[in-house]
ZAMARGU-4260 file (C-alpha; in steps of 0.2 Angstrom, whole numbers, plus 5000, padded with zeros to 4 digits):
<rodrens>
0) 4715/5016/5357 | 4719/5005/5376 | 4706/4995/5369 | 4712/4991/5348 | 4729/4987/5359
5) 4722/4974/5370 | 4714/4970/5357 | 4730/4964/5346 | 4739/4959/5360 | 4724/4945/5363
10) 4725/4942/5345 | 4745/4939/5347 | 4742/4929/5359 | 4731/4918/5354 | 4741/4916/5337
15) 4758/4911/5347 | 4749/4898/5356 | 4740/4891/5342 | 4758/4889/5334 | 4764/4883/5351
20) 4753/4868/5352 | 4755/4865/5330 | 4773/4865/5336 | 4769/4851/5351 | 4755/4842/5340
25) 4770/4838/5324 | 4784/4835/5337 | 4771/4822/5346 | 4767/4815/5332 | 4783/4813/5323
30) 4790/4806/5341 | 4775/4792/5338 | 4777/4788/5321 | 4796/4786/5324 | 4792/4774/5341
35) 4781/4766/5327 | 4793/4764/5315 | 4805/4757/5329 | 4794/4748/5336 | 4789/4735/5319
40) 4806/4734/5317 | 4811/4729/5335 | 4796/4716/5331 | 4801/4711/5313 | 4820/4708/5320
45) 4811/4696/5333 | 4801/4687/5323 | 4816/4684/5312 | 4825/4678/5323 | 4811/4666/5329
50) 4811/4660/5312 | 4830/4658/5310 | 4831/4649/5326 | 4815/4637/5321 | 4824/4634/5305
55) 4840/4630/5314 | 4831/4617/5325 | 4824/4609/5310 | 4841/4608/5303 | 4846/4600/5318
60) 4832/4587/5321 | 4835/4582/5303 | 4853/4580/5305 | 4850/4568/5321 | 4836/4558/5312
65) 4849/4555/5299 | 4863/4550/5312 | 4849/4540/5319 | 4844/4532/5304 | 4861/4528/5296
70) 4865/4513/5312 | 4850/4507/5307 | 4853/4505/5291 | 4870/4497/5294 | 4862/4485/5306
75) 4849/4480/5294 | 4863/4477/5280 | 4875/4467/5291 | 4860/4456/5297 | 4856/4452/5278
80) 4874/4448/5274 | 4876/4434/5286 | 4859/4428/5280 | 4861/4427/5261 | 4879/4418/5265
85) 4869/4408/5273 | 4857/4406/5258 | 4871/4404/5246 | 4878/4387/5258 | 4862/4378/5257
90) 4860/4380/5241 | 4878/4375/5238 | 4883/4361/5253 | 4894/4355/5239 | 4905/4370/5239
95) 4906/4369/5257 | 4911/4350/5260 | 4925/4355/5246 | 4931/4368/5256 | 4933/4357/5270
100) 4941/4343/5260 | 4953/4355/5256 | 4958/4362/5273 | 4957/4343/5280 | 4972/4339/5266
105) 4984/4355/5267 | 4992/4350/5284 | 4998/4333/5274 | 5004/4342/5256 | 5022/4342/5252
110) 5030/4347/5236 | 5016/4353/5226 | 5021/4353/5206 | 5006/4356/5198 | 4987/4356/5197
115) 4976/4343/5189 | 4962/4353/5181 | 4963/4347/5163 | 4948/4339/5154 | 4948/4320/5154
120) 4938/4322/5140 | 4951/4334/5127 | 4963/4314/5126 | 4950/4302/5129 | 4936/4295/5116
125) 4932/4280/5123 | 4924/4271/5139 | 4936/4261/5148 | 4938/4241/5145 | 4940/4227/5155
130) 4958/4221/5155 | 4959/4201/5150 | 4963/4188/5162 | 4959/4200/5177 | 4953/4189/5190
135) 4947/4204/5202 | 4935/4210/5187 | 4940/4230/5194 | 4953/4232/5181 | 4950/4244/5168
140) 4962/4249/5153 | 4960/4264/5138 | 4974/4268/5126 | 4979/4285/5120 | 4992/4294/5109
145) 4993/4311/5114 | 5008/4322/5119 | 5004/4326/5135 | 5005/4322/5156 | 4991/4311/5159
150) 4993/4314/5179 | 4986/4334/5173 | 4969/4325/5165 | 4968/4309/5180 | 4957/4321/5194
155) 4944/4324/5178 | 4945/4307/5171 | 4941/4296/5189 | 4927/4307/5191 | 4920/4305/5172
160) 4925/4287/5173 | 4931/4278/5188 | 4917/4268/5200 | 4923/4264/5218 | 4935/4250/5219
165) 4944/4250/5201 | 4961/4252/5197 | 4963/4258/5179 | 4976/4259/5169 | 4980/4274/5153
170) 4991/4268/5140 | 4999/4282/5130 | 5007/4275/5115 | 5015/4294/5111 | 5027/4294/5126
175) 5026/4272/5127 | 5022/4274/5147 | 5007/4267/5154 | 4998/4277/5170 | 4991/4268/5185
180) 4976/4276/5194 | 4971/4271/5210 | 4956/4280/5222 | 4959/4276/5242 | 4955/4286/5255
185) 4949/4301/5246 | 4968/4302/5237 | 4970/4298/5221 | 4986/4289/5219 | 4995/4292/5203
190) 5009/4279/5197 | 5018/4281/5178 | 5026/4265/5170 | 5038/4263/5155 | 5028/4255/5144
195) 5031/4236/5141 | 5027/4231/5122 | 5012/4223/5120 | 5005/4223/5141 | 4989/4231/5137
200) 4983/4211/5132 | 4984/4204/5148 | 4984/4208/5167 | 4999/4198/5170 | 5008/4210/5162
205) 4999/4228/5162 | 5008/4241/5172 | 5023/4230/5176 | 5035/4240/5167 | 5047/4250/5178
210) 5040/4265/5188 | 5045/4282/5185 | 5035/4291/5192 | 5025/4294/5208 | 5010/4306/5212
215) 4996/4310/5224 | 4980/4321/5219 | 4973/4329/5230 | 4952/4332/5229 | 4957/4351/5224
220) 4968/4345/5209 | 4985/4348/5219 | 4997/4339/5211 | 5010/4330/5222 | 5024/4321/5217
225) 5032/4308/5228 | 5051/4304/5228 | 5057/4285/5222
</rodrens>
């Protein structure tokens, strides 16, 4: 009987402890799998914020290229501008001497009243004749009869039909005044007559009607009238 005791008291034993360590084995093993679990995820947080930081950096180099880029392209575009300005005055000296005509004349302009910018063409229809018994053989004459200011037409017509030297003279039948151009010194020099019956014959007598009025143009068309 001593001996079927010991006998299930060995048996007990041996089932306790081979609970105990079951026990230890699960608990061990959950504690690993759990340290597992934390651990990927320690290493999953790190490496994304590895990546966050990387893709921050890349952000940032981006942005400075652009910073960097961007004076670049300014500098490049200011340096073309002052170069195809350039281009444009050589291939235009014409416009640039005008624009310094101009300037060289505004100091000098008072009382402005108008702009001759009109087409010589629109009243005239003819070339200009020579003027009988004109012993200087440099003055010309045309005739028109139109309603209009002549002195709005006189830039356009000495430049259609003026040579260096002349003085030519418009005779306008519809207001019976006769216009006296004259080129010196880079003015044009404007002077309207009243019209004297039958002066466009002769030299002696063309233009010798009295004055009434007085104008300068100036090479950029300003019209401007002088007092009498």
């Amino acid at each position: 009987m001593r001996k079927v005791l010991l006998a299930c008291i060995v048996l007990f034993l041996d089932t306790c402890g081979s609970n105990s360590e079951e026990n230890t084995s699960d608990k061990e093993n959950n504690e690993t799998a759990e340290l597992t679990i934390n651990t990927e995820e320690t290493l999953d947080k790190g490496m994304q914020a590895d990546e966050d930081k990387q893709s921050s950096t890349e952000e940032e180099l981006e942005t400075e290229e652009s910073a960097a880029e961007e004076p670049a392209l300014q500098e490049d575009a200011s340096e073309e501008e002052p170069q195809e300005q350039n281009n444009f005055e050589e291939a235009n000296p014409e416009n640039k001497e005008e624009e310094i005509e101009s300037s060289e004349w505004d100091d000098l302009k008072e009382n402005i009243v108008g702009k001759s910018d009109k087409d010589a063409s629109e009243i005239i229809s003819s070339k200009p004749s020579d003027v009988r018994n004109d012993t200087t053989k440099n003055w010309k004459k045309n005739t028109i009869s139109e309603s209009v200011d002549t002195f709005d037409y006189t830039l356009s017509y000495h430049d259609e039909y003026m040579a260096e030297g002349e003085i030519h003279f418009i005779v306008n039948f519809a207001y019976n005044t006769t216009t006296t151009l004259n080129y010196m010194n880079g003015l044009l020099f404007v002077d309207i007559h009243e019209y004297q019956d039958g002066e466009e014959h002769d030299a002696s007598s063309l233009g010798s009607g009295m004055l009434l009025q007085s104008y300068i143009i100036y090479p950029d068309g300003d019209i401007e009238e002088i007092e009498i």
